[in-house]
Backbone bond lengths (Angstrom), bond angles and torsions (degrees), N, CA, C in turn:
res aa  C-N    CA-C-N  psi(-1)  N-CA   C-N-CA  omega(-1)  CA-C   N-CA-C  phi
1 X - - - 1.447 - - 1.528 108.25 -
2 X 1.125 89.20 106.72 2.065 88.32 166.60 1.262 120.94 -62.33
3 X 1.389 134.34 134.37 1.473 141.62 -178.46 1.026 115.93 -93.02
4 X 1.794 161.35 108.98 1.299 139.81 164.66 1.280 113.11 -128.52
5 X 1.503 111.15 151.55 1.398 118.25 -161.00 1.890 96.78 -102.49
6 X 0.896 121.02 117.25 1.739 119.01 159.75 1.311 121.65 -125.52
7 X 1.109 116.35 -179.26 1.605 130.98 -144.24 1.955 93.01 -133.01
8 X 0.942 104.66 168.45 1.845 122.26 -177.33 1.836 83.58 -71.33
9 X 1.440 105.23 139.03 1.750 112.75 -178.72 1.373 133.57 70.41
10 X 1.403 101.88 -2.58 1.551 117.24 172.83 1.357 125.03 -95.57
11 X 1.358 137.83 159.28 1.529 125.03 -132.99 1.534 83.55 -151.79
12 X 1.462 103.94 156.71 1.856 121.38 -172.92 1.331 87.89 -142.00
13 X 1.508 123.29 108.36 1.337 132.29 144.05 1.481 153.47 -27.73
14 X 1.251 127.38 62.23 1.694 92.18 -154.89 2.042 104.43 -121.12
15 X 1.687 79.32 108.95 1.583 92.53 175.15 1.623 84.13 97.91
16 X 1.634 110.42 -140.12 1.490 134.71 -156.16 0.932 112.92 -105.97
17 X 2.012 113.05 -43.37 1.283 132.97 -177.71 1.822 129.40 -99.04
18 X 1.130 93.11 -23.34 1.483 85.11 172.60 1.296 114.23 -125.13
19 X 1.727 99.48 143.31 1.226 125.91 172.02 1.582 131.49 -98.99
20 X 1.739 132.36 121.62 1.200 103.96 -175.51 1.175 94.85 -125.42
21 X 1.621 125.78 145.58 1.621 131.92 -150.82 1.329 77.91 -130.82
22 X 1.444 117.98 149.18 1.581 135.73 127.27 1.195 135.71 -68.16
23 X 1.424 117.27 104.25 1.484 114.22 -170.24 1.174 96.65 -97.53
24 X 1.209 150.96 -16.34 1.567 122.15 172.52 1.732 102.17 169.40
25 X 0.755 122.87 174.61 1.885 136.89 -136.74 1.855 103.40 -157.18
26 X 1.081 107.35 106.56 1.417 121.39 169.20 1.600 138.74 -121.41
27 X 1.034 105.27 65.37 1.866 98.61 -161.66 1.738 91.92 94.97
28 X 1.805 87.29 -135.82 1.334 109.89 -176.91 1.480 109.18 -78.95
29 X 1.047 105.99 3.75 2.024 113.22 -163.34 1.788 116.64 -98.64
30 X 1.338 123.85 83.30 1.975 115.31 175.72 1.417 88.22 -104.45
31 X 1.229 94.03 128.02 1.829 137.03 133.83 1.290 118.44 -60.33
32 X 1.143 107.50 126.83 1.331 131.67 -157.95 2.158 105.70 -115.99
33 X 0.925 120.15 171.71 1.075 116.72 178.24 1.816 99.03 -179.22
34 X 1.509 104.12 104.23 1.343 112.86 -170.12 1.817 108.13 -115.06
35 X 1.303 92.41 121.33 1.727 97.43 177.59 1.617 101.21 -104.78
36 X 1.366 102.63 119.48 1.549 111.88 165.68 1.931 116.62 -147.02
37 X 1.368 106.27 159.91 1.476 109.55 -167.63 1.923 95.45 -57.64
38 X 1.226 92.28 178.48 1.611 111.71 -177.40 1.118 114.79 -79.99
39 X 1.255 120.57 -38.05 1.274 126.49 138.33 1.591 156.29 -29.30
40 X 1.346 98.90 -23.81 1.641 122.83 165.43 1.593 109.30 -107.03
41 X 1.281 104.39 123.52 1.160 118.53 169.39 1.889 112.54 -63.30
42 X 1.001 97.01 155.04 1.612 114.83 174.16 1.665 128.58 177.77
43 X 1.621 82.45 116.65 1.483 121.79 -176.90 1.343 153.09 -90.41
44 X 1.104 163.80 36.14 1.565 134.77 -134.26 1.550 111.67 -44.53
45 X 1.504 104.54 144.27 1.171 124.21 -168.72 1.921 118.77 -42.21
46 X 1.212 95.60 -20.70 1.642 104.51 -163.13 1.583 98.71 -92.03
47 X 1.086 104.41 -38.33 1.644 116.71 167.20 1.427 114.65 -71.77
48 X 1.019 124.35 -23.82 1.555 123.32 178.94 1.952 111.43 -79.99
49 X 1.563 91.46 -40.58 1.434 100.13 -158.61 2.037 87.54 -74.31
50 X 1.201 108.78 -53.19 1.718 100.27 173.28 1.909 122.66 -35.67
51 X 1.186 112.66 -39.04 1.392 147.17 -135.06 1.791 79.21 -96.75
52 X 1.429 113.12 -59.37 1.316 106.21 156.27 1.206 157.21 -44.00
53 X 1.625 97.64 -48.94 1.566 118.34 175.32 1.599 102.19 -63.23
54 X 1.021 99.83 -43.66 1.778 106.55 -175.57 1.639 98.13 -40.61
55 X 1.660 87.01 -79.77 2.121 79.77 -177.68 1.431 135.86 -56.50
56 X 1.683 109.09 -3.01 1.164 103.78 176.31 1.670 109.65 -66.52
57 X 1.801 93.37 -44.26 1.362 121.11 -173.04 1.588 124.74 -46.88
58 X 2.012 101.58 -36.37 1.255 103.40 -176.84 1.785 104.28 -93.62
59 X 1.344 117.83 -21.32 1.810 96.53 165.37 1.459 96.82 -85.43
60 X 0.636 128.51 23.82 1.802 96.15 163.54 1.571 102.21 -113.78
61 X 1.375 138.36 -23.56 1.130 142.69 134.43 1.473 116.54 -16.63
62 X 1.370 113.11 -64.74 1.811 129.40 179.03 1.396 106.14 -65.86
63 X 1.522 129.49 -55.95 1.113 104.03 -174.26 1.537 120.40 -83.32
64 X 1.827 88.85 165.34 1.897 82.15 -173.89 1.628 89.96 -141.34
65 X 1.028 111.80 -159.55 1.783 100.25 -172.91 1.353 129.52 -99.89
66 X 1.260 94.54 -9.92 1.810 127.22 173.05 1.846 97.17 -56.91
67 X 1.445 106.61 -66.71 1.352 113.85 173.55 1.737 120.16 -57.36
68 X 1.065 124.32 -55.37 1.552 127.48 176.52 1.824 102.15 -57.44
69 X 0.903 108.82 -22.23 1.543 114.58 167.58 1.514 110.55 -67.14
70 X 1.335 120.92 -63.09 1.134 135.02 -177.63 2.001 109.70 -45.94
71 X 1.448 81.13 -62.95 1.379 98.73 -167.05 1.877 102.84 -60.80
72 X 1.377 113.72 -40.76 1.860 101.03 170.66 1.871 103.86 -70.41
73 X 1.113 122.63 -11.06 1.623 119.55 -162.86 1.805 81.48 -84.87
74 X 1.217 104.76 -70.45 1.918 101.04 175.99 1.793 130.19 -37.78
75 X 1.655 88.85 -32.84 2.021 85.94 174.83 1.647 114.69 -96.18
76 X 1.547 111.67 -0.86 1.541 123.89 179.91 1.918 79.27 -71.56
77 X 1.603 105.10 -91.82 1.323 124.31 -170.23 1.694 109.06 -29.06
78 X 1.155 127.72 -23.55 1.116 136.81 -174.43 1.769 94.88 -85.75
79 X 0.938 124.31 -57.97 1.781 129.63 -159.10 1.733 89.40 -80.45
80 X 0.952 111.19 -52.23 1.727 107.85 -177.62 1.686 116.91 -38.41
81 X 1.352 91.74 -52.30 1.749 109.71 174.21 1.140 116.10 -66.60
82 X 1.437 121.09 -51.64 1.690 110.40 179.26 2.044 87.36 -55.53
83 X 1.587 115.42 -74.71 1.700 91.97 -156.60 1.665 132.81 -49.04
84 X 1.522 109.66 -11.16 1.095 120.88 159.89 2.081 111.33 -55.38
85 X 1.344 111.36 -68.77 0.739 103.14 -164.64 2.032 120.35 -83.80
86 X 1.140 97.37 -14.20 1.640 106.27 149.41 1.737 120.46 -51.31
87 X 1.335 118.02 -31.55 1.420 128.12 174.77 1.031 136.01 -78.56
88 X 1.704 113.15 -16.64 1.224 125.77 175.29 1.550 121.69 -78.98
């Protein structure tokens, strides 16, 4: 974990596209102010980790065993063929 110390108006880099600014410092309380493309999601952590469980929640809902069947019968037939054709 990287540690950095900033000040009210100072900015944390991460990568090309995102920017995270300090807008201001209260007690135990910083404001944050994060510029990133439309494309990147952004969350607080408690919202993310829910946001997750959800999708874990809805494929495991979807799959059933008929499919996980399928889906190892497709990566057998798949690996068989590449060593077939690795042999030639």
């Amino acid at each position: 974990m990287l540690v950095l110390a900033r000040k009210i108006n100072e900015s944390i880099m991460i990568g090309d596209d995102v920017e995270i600014v300090i807008i201001d410092i209260k007690g135990d309380q910083v404001k944050l102010g994060i510029k990133a493309p439309k494309t990147i999601s952004v969350h607080r952590k408690e919202i993310y980790d829910e946001i997750q469980k959800e999708n874990i929640a809805a494929m495991k809902s979807q799959l059933k065993p008929e499919t996980l069947k399928d889906i190892s019968d497709i990566l057998q037939s798949h690996k068989e063929k590449k060593i077939d054709n690795s042999g030639k």
